[in-house]
TORBADREN-589277 format. One line per field, with one value per residue (C-alpha): x, y, z. Coordinates in Angstrom, 3 decimals, padded with zeros to 6 digits, always signed. Example, Ala and Ser with C-alpha at 12.3 -4.5 7.8 and 13.67 -1.06 7.14 Angstrom:
<atoms>
xx <- +012.300,+013.670
yy <- -004.500,-001.060
zz <- +007.800,+007.140
</atoms>
This chain:
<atoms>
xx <- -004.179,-004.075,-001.028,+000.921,-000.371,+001.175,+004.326,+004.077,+003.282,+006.225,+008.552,+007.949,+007.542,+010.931,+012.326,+010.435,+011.876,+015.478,+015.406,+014.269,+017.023,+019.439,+018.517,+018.370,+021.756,+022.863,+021.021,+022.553,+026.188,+026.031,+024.517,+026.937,+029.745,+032.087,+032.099,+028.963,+028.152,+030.837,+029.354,+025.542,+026.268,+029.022,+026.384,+022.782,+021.300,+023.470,+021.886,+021.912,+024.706,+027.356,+025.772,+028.105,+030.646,+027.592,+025.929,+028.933,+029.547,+025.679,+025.429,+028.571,+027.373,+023.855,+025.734,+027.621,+024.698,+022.633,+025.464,+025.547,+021.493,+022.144,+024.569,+022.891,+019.502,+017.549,+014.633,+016.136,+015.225,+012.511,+014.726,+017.039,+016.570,+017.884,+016.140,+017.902,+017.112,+014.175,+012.481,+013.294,+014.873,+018.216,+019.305,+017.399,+018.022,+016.953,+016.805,+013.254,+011.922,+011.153,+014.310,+014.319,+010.735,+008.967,+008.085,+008.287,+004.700,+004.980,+005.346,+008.686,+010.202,+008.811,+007.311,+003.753,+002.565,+000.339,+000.850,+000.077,-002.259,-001.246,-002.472,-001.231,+000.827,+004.172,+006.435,+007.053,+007.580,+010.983,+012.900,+013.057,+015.561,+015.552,+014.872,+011.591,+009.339,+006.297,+002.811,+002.674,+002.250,+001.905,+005.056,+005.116,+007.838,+007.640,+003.772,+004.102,+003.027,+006.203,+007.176,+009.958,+012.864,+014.171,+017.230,+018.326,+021.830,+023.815,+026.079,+029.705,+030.201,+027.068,+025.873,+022.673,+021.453,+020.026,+021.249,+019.122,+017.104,+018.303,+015.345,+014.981,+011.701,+010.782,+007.421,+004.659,+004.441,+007.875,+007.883,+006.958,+007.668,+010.256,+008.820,+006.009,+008.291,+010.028,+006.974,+005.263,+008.087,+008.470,+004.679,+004.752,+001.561,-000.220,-001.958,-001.801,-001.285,-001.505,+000.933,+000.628,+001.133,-000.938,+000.352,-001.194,-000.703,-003.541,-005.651,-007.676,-006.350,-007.635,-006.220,-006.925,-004.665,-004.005,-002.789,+000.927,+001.735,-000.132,+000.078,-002.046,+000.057,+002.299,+003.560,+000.944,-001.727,-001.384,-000.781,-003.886,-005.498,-006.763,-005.362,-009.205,-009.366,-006.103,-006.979,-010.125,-007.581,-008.061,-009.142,-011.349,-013.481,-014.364,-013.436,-015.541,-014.648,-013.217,-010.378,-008.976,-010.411,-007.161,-004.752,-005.013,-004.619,-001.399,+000.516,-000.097,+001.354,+003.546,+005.340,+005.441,+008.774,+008.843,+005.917,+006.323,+005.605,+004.169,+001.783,+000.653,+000.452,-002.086,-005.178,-004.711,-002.730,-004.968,-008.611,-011.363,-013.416,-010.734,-011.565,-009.599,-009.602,-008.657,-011.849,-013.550,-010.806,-010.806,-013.568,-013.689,-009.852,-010.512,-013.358,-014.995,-013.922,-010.001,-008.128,-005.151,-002.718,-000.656,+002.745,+004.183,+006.838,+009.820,+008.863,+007.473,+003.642,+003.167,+001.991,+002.578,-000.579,-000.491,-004.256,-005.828,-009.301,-010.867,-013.300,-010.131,-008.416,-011.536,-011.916,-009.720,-011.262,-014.272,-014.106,-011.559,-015.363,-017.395,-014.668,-014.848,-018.789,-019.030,-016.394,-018.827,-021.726,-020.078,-019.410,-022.667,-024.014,-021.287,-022.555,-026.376,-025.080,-023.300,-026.131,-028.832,-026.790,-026.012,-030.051,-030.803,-028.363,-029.930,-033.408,-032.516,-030.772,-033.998,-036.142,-033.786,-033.994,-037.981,-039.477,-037.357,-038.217,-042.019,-041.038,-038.082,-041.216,-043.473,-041.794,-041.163,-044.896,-045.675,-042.908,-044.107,-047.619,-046.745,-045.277,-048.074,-050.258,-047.876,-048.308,-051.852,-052.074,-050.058,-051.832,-055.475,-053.651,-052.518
yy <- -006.538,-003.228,-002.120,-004.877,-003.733,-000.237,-001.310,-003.600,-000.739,+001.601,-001.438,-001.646,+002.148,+002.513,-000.246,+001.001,+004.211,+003.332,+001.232,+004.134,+006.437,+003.587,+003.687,+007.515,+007.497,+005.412,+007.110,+010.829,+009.451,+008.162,+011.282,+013.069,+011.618,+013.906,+011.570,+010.624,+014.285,+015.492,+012.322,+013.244,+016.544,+015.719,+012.727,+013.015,+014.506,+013.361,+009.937,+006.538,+005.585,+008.000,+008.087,+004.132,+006.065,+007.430,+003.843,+002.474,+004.270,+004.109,-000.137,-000.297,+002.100,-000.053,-003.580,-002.592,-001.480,-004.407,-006.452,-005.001,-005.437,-009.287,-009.450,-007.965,-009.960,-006.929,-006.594,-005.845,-002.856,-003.010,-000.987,+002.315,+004.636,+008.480,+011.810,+014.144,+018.122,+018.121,+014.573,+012.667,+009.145,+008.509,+005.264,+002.386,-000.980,-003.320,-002.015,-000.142,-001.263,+001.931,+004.337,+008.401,+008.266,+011.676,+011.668,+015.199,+014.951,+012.427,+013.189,+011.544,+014.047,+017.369,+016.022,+017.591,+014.596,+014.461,+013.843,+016.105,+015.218,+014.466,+017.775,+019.739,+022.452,+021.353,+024.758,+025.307,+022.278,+021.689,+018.974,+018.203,+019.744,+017.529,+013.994,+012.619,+009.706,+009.403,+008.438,+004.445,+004.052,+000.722,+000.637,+000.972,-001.875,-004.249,-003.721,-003.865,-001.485,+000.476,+003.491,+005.723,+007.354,+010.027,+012.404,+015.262,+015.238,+018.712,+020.154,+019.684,+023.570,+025.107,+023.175,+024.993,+023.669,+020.021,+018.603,+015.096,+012.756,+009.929,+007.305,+004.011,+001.965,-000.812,-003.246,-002.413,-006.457,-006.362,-003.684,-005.624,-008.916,-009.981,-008.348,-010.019,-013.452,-012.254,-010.992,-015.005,-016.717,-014.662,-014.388,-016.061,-015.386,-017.214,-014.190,-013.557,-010.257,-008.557,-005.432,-002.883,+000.862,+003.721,+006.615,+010.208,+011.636,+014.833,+014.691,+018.564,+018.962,+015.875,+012.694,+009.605,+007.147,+004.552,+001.355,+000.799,-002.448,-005.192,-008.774,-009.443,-007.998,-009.844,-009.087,-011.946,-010.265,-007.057,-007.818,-009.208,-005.613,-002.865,+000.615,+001.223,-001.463,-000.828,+003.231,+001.830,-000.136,+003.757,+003.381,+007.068,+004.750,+001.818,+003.319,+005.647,+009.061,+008.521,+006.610,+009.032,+011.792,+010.618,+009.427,+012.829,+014.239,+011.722,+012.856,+016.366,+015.866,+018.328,+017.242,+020.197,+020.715,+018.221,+016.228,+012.364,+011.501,+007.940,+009.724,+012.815,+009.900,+007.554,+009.771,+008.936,+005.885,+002.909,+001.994,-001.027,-000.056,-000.996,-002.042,-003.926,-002.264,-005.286,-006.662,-005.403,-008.084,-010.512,-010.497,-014.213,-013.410,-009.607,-008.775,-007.844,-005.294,-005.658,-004.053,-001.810,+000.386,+002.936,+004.279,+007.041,+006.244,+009.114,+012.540,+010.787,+010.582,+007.021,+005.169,+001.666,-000.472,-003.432,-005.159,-008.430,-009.711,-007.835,-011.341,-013.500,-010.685,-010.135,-014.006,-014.382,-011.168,-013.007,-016.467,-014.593,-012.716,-015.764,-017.282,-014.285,-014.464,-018.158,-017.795,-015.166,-017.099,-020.011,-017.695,-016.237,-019.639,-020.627,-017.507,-018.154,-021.784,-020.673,-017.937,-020.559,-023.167,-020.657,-019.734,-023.506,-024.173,-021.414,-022.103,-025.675,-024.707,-022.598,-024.786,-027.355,-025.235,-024.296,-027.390,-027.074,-023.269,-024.106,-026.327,-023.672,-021.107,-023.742,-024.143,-020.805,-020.026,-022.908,-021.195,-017.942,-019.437,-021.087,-018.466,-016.656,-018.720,-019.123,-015.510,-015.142,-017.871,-016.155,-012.757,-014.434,-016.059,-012.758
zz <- +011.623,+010.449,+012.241,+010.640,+007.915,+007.759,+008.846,+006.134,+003.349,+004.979,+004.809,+000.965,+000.360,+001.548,-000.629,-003.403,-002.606,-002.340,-005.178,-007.446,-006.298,-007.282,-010.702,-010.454,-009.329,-011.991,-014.964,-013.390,-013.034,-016.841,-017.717,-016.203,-017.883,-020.088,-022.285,-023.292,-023.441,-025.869,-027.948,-027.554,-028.909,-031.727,-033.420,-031.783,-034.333,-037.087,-039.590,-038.374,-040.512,-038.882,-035.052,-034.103,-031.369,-029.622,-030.008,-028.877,-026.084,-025.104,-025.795,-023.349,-020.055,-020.768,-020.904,-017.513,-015.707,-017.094,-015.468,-012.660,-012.168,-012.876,-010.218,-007.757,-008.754,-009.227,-011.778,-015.079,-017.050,-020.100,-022.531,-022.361,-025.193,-025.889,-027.318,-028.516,-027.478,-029.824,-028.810,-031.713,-030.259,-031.579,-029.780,-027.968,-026.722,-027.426,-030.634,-032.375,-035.723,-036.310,-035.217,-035.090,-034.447,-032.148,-028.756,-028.328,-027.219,-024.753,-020.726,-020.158,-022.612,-021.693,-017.567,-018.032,-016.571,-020.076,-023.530,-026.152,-028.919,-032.183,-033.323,-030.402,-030.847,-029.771,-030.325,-026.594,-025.838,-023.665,-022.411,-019.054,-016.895,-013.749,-013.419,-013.952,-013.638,-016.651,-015.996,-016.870,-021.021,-023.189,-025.124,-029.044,-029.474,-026.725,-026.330,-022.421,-020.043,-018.467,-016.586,-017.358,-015.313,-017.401,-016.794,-019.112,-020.616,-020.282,-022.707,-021.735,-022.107,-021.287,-018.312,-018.391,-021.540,-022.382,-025.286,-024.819,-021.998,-021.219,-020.488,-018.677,-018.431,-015.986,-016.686,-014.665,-014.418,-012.550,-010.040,-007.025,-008.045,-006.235,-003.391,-003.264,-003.586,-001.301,+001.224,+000.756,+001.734,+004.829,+005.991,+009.647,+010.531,+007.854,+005.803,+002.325,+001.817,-001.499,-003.058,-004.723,-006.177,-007.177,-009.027,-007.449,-010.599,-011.124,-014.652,-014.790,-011.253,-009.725,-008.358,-010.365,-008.252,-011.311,-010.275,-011.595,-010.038,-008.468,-007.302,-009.908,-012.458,-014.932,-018.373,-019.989,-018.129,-018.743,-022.352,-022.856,-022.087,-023.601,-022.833,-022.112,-019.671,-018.061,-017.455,-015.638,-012.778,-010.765,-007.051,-007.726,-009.742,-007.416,-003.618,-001.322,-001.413,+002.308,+001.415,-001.504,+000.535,+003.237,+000.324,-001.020,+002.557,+002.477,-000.212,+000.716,+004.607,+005.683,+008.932,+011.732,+013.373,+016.805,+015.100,+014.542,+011.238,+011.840,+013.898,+011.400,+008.992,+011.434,+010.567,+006.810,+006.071,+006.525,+006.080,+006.820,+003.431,+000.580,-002.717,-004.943,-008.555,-010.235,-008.996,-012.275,-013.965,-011.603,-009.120,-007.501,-006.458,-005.582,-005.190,-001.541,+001.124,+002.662,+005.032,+003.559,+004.713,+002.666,+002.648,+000.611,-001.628,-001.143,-002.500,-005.774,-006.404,-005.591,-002.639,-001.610,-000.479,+001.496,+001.282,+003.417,+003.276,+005.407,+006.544,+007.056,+009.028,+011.298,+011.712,+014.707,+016.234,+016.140,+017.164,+020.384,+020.339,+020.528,+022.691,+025.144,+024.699,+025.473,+029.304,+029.892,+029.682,+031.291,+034.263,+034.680,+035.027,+037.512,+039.908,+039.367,+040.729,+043.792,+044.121,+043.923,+045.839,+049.023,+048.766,+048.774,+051.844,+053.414,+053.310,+054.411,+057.536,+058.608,+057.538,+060.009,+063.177,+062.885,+064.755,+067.404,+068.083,+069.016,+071.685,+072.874,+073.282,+074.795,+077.937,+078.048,+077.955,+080.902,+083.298,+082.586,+082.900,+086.419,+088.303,+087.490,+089.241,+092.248,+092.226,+092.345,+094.791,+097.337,+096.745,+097.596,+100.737,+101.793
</atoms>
């Protein structure tokens, strides 16, 4: 079980994977565009009122790519929005009730993989300079929880310097949806296997593993929860220290030259001791021990998980077991019945031949008995 099980989590890790670096592609290429970048510097940072070319220009790349998503039935985006160099958001769709508002403090702005405090002192704070993928967040206007994939815009002239980030979010809700669809309708073998992703992101230095997407997970759901309740979906909260002992060895695998991956990775990407963190949500459903297997997700800090009830996956195991238990049992009782029948036959030929061996040593005796007294007879005559 567990073998299908990794393959499983590497199958999705790579689509995970490739379907990030799509949508990195496409944020870089509009970012990249002359353009756009001659507009983000001429009206970024001028008032609403006189910013509509950059809007324009920004509503139409979105609409394209949004089109694009649709006709390739991939999972749409939550919203796009831009900051300008010093975090204040200038544009957004779908549109924010409350526009030019600061997220200099938050992670997908400067990538700390934090966000500041409200009192914080934010002076040094930067805008990212390569792209960038925040730690999940509940969203101020759409009150879902997302992820963003953030790029930084260069200026047209000095290609050094970052003039705004350009920012994409996707529901946590949607992530693996339609490939967990996609994994139900396709399950031969009869086992309902659950997805889902952790984010290896460090807090003080240490892995927290925070669940970003789950089977579970959907947009009502998830609504419906506190931030406080949502920060406690971590696997370092509810797992034995064995299993994010490995993940941790996981994300920090270094392949040696001439070594096979899938085998560096066999030590550390599966275990018979999972538990479930939405199991503190939903316990009926999820709680227990599974099976899982993990699968790192490209050179981001996620992993992909692939989980199975770890009684239903051992069931077969054991009635082949009892199956295997009962032959043997038949079979010793087959050879204690050919031992006991070949002792039986035995004694009964024996038994068969022993009155007939008296009588065989009878008239041996009289022969014996008679010659000897033909003997003696002669030796008095003489």
């Amino acid at each position: 079980a567990l073998e299908s099980d990794v393959l499983s989590a590497n199958l999705l890790a790579d689509a995970i994977r490739s379907e990030l670096e799509r949508r990195r592609y496409e944020l870089e290429t509009l970012a990249s565009d002359g353009e756009l970048r001659q507009l983000v510097v001429d009206y970024a940072t001028k008032p609403l009122s006189e910013r509509a070319p950059l809007e324009r220009k920004l509503e139409q790349m979105w609409k394209k790519n949004d089109d694009h998503l649709e006709e390739f039935n991939r999972v749409h985006d939550a919203s796009w929005f831009l900051l300008d160099s010093s975090g204040i958001e200038r544009w957004r769709h779908p549109t924010s009730p409350t526009p030019d508002k600061d997220f200099r403090r938050r992670d997908f702005f400067h990538g700390g993989k934090f966000d500041y405090g409200e009192d914080d002192n934010l002076d040094d704070c930067r805008a990212i300079r390569d792209w960038y993928i925040s730690k999940p967040f509940k969203s101020e206007t759409s009150k879902f929880y997302v992820v963003a994939l953030a790029v930084p815009i260069k200026d047209p002239l000095d290609g050094e310097k970052v003039t705004g980030v350009l920012c994409r979010t996707l529901t946590l809700g949607t992530l693996i949806k339609d490939y967990q669809q996609s994994w139900s309708r396709k399950e031969a073998d009869g086992v309902d296997r659950k997805l889902a992703i952790v984010d290896g992101g460090h807090v003080d230095g240490k892995y927290t593993w925070q669940l970003l997407a789950h089977s579970w997970m959907d947009n009502a759901k998830l609504e419906r929860i506190s931030q406080a309740d949502f920060q406690k979906l971590r696997l370092d909260v509810v797992v034995d220290e064995e299993v994010t002992r490995d993940l941790e060895q996981l994300m920090r695998l270094s392949v040696k030259k001439g070594e096979d991956l899938a085998t560096a990775e066999a030590e550390f990407d599966r275990t018979e001791h999972y538990i479930d963190p939405v199991r503190q949500i939903d316990p009926d459903t999820y709680g227990g021990e599974w099976l899982a297997a993990f699968g790192r997700i490209g050179n981001t800090e996620w992993i992909a998980v692939v989980q199975e009830r770890k009684d239903a996956a051992l069931r077969p195991v054991e009635q082949l077991h009892a199956r295997m238990m009962t032959s043997a049992f038949g079979g010793v009782l087959v050879v204690f019945a050919l031992v006991a029948g070949a002792w039986w036959l035995n004694v009964a030929l024996v038994n068969d031949r022993n009155p007939r061996l008296p009588g065989f040593w009878r008239g041996r005796s009289n022969a014996t008995g008679s010659t000897m007294s033909l003997s003696t007879k002669q030796n008095d005559s003489a």
